[in-house]
C-alpha positions in Angstrom: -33.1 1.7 -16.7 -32.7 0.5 -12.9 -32.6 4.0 -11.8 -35.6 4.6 -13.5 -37.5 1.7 -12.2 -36.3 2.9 -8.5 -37.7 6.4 -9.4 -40.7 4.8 -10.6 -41.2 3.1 -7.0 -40.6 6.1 -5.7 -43.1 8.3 -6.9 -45.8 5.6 -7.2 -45.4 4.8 -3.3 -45.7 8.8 -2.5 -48.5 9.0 -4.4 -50.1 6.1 -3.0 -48.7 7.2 0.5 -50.1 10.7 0.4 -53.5 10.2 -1.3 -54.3 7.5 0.8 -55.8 9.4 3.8 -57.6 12.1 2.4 -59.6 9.1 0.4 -60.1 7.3 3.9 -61.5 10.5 5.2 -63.7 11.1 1.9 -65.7 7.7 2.3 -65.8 7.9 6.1 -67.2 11.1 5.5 -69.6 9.6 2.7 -70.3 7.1 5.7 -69.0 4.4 2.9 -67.4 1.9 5.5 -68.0 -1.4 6.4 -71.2 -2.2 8.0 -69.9 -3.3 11.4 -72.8 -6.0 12.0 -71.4 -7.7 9.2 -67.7 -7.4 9.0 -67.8 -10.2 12.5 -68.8 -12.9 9.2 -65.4 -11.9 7.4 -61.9 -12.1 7.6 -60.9 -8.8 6.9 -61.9 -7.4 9.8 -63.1 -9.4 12.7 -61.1 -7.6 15.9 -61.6 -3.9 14.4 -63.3 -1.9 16.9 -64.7 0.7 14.6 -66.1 0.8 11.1 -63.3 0.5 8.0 -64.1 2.1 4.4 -62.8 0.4 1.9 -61.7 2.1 -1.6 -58.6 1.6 -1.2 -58.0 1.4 -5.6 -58.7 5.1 -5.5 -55.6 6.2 -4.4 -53.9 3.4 -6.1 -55.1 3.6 -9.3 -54.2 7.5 -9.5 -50.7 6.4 -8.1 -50.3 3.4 -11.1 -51.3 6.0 -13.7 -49.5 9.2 -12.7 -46.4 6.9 -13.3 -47.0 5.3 -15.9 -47.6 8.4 -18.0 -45.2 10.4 -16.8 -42.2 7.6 -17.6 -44.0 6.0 -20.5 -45.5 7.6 -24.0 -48.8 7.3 -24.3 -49.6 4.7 -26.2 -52.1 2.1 -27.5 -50.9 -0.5 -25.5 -51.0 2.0 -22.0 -54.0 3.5 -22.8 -55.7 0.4 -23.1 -54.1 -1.2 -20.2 -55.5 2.8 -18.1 -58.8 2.5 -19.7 -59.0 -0.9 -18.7 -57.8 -0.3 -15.2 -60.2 2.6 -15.1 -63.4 0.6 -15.6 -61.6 -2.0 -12.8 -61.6 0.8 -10.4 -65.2 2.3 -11.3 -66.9 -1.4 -10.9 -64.4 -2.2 -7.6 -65.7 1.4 -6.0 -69.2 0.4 -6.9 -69.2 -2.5 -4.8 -67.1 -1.3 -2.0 -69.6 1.1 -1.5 -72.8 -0.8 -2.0 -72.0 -4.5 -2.4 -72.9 -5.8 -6.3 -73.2 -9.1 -7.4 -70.8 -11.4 -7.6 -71.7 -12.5 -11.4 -71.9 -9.1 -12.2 -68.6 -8.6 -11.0 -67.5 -11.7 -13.2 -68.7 -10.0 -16.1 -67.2 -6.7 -15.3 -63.5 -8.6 -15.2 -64.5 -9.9 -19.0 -65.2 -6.4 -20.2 -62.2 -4.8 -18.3 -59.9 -7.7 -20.4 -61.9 -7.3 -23.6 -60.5 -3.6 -23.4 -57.2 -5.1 -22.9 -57.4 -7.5 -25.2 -58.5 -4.9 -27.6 -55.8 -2.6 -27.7 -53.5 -5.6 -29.2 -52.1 -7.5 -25.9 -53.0 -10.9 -26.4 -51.1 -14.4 -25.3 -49.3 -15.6 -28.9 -47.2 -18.0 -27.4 -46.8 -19.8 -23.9 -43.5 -21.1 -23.2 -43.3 -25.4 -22.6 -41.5 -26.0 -19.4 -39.9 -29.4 -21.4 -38.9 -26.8 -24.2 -39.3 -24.4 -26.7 -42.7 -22.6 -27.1 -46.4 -23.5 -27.5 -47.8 -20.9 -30.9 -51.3 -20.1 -29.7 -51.3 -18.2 -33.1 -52.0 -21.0 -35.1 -55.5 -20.7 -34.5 -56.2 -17.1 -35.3 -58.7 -16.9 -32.7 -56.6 -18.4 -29.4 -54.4 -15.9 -28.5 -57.2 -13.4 -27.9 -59.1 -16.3 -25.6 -56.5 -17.4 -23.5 -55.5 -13.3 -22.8 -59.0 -13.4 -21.3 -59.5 -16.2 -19.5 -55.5 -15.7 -17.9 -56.9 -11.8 -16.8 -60.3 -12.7 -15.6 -58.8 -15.9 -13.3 -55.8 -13.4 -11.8 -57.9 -10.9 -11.3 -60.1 -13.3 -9.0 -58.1 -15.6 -7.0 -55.5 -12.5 -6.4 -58.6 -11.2 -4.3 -59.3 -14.3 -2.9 -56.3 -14.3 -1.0 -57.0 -10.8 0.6 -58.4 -12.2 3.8 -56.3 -10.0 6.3 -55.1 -7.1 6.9 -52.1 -6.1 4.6 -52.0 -9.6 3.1 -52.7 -8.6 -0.6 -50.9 -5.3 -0.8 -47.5 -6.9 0.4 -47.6 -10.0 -1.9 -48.7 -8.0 -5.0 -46.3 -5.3 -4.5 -43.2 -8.2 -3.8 -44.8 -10.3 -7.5 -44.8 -6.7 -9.2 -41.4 -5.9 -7.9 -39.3 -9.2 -9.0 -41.5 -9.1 -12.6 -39.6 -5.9 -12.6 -36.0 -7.2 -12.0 -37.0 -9.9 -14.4 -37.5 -7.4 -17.2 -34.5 -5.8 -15.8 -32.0 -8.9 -17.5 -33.9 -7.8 -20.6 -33.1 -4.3 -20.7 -31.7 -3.3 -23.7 -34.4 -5.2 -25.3 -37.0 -1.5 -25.5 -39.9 -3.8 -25.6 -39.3 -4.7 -21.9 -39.3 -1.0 -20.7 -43.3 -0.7 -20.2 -43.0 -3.8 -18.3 -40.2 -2.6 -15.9 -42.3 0.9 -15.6 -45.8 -0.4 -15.1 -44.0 -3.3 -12.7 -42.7 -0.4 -10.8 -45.8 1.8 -10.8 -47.8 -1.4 -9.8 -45.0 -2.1 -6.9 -44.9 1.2 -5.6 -48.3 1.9 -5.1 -49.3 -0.9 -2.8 -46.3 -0.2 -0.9 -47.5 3.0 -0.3 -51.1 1.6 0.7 -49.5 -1.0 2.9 -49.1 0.8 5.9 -52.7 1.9 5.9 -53.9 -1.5 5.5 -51.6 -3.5 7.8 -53.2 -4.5 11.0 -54.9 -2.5 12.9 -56.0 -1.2 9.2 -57.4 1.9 9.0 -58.4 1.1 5.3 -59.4 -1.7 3.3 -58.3 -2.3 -0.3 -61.8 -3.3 -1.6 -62.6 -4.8 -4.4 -61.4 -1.8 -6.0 -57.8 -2.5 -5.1 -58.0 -6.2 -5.4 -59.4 -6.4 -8.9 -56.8 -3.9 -10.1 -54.0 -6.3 -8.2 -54.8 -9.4 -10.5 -55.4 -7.3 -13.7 -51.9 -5.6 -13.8 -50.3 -8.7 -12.7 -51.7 -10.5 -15.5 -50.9 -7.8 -17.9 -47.5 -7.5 -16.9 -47.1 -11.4 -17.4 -48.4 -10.8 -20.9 -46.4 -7.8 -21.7 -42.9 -9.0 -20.5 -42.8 -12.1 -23.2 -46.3 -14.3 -22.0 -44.6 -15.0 -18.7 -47.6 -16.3 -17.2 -45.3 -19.4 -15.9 -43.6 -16.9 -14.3 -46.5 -14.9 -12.6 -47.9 -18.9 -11.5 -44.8 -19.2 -10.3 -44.5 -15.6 -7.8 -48.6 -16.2 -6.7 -47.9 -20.0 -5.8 -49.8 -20.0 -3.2 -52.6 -17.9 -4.0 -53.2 -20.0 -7.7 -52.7 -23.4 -6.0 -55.5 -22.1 -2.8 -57.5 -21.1 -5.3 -57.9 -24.4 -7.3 -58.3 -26.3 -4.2 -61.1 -24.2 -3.5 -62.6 -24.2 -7.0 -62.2 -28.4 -6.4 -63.9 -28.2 -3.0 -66.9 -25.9 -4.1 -67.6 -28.2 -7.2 -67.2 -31.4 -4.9 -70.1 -29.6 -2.5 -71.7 -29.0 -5.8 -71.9 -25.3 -4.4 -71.6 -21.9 -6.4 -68.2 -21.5 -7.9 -68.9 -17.9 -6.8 -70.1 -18.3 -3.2 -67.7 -17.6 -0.5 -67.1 -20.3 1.7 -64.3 -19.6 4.3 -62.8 -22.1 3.0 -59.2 -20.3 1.7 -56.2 -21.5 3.9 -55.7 -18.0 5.7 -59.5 -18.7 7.1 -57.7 -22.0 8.3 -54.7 -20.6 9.7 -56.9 -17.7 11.7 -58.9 -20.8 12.8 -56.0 -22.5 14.6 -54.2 -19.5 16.0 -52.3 -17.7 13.9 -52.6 -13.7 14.1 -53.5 -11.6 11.3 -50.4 -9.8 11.3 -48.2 -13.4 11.4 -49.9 -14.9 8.1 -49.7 -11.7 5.9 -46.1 -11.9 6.7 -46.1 -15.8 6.0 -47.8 -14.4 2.5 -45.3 -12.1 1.5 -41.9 -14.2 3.0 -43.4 -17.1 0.5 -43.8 -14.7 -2.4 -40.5 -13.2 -1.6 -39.0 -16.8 -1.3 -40.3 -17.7 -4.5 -39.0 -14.3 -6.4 -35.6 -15.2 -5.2 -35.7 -18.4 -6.7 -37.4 -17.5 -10.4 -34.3 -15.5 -10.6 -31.9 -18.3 -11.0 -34.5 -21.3 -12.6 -35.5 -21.8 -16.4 -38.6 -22.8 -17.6 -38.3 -26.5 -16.1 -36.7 -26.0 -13.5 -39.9 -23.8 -11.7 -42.2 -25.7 -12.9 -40.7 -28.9 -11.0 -40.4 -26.6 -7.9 -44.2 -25.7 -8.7 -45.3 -29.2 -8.8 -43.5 -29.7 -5.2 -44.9 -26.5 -4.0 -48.5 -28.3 -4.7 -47.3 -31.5 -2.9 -46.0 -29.5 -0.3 -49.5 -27.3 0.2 -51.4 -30.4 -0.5 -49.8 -31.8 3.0 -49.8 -28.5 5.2 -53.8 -28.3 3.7 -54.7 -31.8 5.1 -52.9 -31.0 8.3 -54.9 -27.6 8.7 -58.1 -29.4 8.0 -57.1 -32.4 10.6 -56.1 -29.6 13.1 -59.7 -27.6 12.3 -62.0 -30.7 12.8 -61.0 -30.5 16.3 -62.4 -26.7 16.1 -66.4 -25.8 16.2 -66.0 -22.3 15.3 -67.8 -21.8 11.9 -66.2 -21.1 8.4 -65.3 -17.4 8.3 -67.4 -16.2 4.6 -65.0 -13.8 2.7 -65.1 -13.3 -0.8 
């Protein structure tokens, strides 16, 4: 099964790799690139000197399902999860090309995890980190709500932290990779081989967008790319045994930004769905850190916290998560002590 998961990488990053630039062509072509009056009032792209096109879930999408089908049977469960990624993709290339609404988008996620929902993947249990497990079945109703909810929230704050170049592809592709090895320990368990095959698809083809998208990018992800990021990743939690402790766990610091921004925007009273520049890499590019410096600071913390799921239970991370908020919590109020001392104004993102 490990070669199979390598060969899955593999041909999911040459996919990626080699589709990539004819789709970057295609929407310059189309003239589908971000409007360069506007891209000075986001993150992404701030020091480019010449329009970007986003799209970037084109090439990744077809990359995710070429693997998956040709390693993987067809069936309910996949073409759910495809179908569902499709309708991702369609909605993300929408607004990459002409900007929807954000509550439109919100509603989009909800139909894209009703199909997933639908095709029978639903949360029945949670594990509790002080032991045994939480039946969300008991309530025939639950499991089916929580899926949601857990789909629609990862496939939002994993695009919030997309604020620079290559910053999303690496840390998805590092979460997808160690949700892999994960399933790997579970091998000859044949319910865990669609979730070391879609991890390895998933993995594979951001690493072969990375290299577009690192700075200087030549190509954005888009919302296409980032909405399909957070809706694998949550599927994959689901599928390999409702390890959504364990995704929590890999995207520590994307979740634990997010809620501090969902806290901030309520304490403004402001639109839960209103960028703000507000996200800690808006902070760090405020005080001096170069693009290129805190997408690596993304992926070392990912990385850091891959190694370390490998060898904790259930308890164990979640104690480590709790001082992973402390520690956030202080670097936060230092970034925000060091950025009173700035006048530059919050850098909008979504």
């Amino acid at each position: 099964m490990l070669l199979k998961f390598i060969v899955t990488i593999l041909s999911a990053f040459s996919v990626s790799y080699l589709l990539t630039p004819f789709v970057r062509k295609f929407f310059i072509s189309r003239s589908w690139v971000e409007d360069p009056r506007q891209k000075q009032q986001k993150s992404h792209n701030a020091t480019a000197l010449a329009s970007v096109p986003r799209g970037g879930g084109l090439p990744i999408f077809i990359a995710i399902s070429l693997s998956s089908l040709i390693f993987l049977p067809p069936d309910r469960h996949l073409l759910g999860i495809l179908i569902s990624a499709l309708l991702a993709l369609i909605i993300g290339l929408w607004d990459d090309i002409s900007d929807i609404s954000p509550k439109l988008r919100l509603f989009t996620n909800l139909l894209s995890a009703l199909i997933v929902v639908a095709s029978g993947i639903g949360i029945a249990y949670i594990s509790n980190p002080f032991g045994g497990i939480l039946d969300l079945s008991l309530v025939w109703f639950l499991p089916d709500i929580v899926a949601l909810l857990w789909i629609i929230w990862c496939m939002n704050i994993t695009g919030w932290a997309a604020g620079v170049e290559g910053q999303l592809p690496g840390f998805v592709s590092i979460a997808a990779i160690f949700i892999g090895i994960l399933g790997l320990r579970y091998s000859q368990d044949s319910s865990q081989w669609p979730v070391i095959i879609l991890a390895g698809a998933v993995s594979g083809a951001y690493l072969g967008f990375l290299p577009y998208n690192f700075f200087p990018q030549s190509i954005m992800p888009g919302y296409s790319g980032k909405s399909l990021a957070g809706l694998l990743l949550a599927v994959l939690s689901i599928l390999s045994g409702a390890k959504l402790a364990t995704l929590m766990f890999l995207l520590g610091i994307p979740m634990i930004d997010a809620v501090f921004v969902i806290i901030g925007r309520l304490h403004r009273r402001q639109s839960l769905l209103k960028p703000d520049g507000r996200h800690l890499h808006h902070y760090l590019l405020k005080i001096g850190w170069s693009r290129p410096k805190i997408a690596i600071f993304y992926w070392v913390i990912t990385f850091t916290l891959g190694i370390i799921s490998l060898f904790l239970n259930s308890q164990q991370k979640f104690y480590v998560f709790l001082g992973l908020i402390l520690l956030f919590f202080g670097f936060f109020l230092r970034l925000t002590t060091l950025n009173s001392f700035s006048h530059k104004p919050p850098i909008s993102s979504r």
